[in-house]
N, C-alpha and C positions, 0 to 999 in steps of 0.2 A: 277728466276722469281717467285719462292713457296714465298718469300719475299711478293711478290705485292697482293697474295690471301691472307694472312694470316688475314688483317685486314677484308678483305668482309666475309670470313669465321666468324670473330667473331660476327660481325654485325648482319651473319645471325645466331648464333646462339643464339644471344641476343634477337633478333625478334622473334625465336620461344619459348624460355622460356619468354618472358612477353606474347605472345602470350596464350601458357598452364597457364599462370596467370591467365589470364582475364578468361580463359576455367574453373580453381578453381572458382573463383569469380561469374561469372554466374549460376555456379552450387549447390553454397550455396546461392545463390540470391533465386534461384528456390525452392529451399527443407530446407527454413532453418524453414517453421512452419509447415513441416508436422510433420504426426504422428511418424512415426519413427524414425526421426531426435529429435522430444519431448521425446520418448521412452529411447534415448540413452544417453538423457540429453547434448546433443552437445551444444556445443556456437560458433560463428566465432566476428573476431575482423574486423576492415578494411584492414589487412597485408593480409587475407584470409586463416589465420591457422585457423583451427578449433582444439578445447580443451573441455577436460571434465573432473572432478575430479573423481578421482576409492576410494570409498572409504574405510576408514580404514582395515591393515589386517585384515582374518580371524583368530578366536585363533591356529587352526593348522597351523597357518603359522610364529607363534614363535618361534625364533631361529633358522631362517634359513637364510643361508645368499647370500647377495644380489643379485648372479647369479642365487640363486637357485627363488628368489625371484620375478627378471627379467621375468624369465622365465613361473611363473604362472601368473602373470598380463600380459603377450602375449598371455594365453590362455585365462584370462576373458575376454579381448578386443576381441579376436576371430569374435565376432557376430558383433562387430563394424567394423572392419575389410571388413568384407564380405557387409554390407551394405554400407560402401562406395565405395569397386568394383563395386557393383549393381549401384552404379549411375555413376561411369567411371569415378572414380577418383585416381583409384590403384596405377596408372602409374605415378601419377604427385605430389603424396604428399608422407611423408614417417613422418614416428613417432616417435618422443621424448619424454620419462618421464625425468619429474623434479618433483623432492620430495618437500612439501613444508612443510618449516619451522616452529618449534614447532605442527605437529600431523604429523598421522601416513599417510596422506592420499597422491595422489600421482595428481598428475596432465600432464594427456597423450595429449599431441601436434600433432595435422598432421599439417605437414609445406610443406608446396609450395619446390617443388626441385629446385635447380639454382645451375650451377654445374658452368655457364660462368659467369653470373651478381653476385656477390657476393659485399657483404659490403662494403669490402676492395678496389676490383675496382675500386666500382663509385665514395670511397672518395677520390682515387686517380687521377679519372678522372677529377673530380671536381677542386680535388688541380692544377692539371697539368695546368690546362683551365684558371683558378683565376689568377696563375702565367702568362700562354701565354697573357692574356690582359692586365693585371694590369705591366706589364714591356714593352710592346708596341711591343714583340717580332714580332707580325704578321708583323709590316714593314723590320723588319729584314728577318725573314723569306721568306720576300714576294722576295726581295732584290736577297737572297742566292739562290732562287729558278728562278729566271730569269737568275743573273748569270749562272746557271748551263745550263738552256736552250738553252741560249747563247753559253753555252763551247760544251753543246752535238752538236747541229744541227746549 
């Protein structure tokens, strides 16, 4: 019977990550022209990542490489860090640099966490669904599943 939970489990787990979505989203709704959020030069998109360019290294930061690199751009962002804890958002976003092509400068991402709803998922769910209509499988299904009804009870 762990068969017959496994899809309500996903369901709910799907319902509480767009839920912490919508919990990103209202919170950059909120804060996205105050002063501090101006201070830190933030931006959010409509996905609800929020991004800011760090810019170009410092000269002691010459010939150092890219771990060592990593590593003191997690300490510039420090203060950004801490100010989006301060609005309770610690727990739901998590942070990506991407360097961006021809300069030095770097571009730091918080992204929404989704550990259940991922990309790949819903294009699959999609496709599954396109396929279940578009082949008329539901009368089959529908069919298979009465059969069965039948043979249990």
């Amino acid at each position: 019977m762990k068969w017959l939970a496994r899809p309500f489990i996903a369901i709910k787990e799907i319902w509480y990550e767009l839920r912490n979505w919508r919990y990103v989203k209202q919170i950059i709704r909120e804060h996205r022209n105050t002063a501090d959020w101006e201070q830190f030069n933030l931006r959010a998109d409509w996905v609800g990542r929020i991004y800011t360019v760090m810019n170009p290294q410092l000269p002691s930061d010459k010939g150092d490489t890219s771990e060592v690199l990593k590593l003191k751009y997690a300490e510039r962002i420090k203060p950004m860090n801490l100010y989006l804890d301060k609005l309770g958002l610690g727990q739901y976003v998590t942070v990506a640099y991407e360097e961006i092509e021809g300069s030095d400068s770097l571009l730091v991402v918080y992204v929404p966490i989704f550990e259940t709803l991922t990309t790949w998922k819903v294009f699959w769910f999609i496709v599954f669904w396109l396929v279940f209509f578009l082949t008329k499988l539901d009368t089959y299904t529908y069919q298979g599943l009465s059969w069965l009804w039948n043979l249990i009870f």
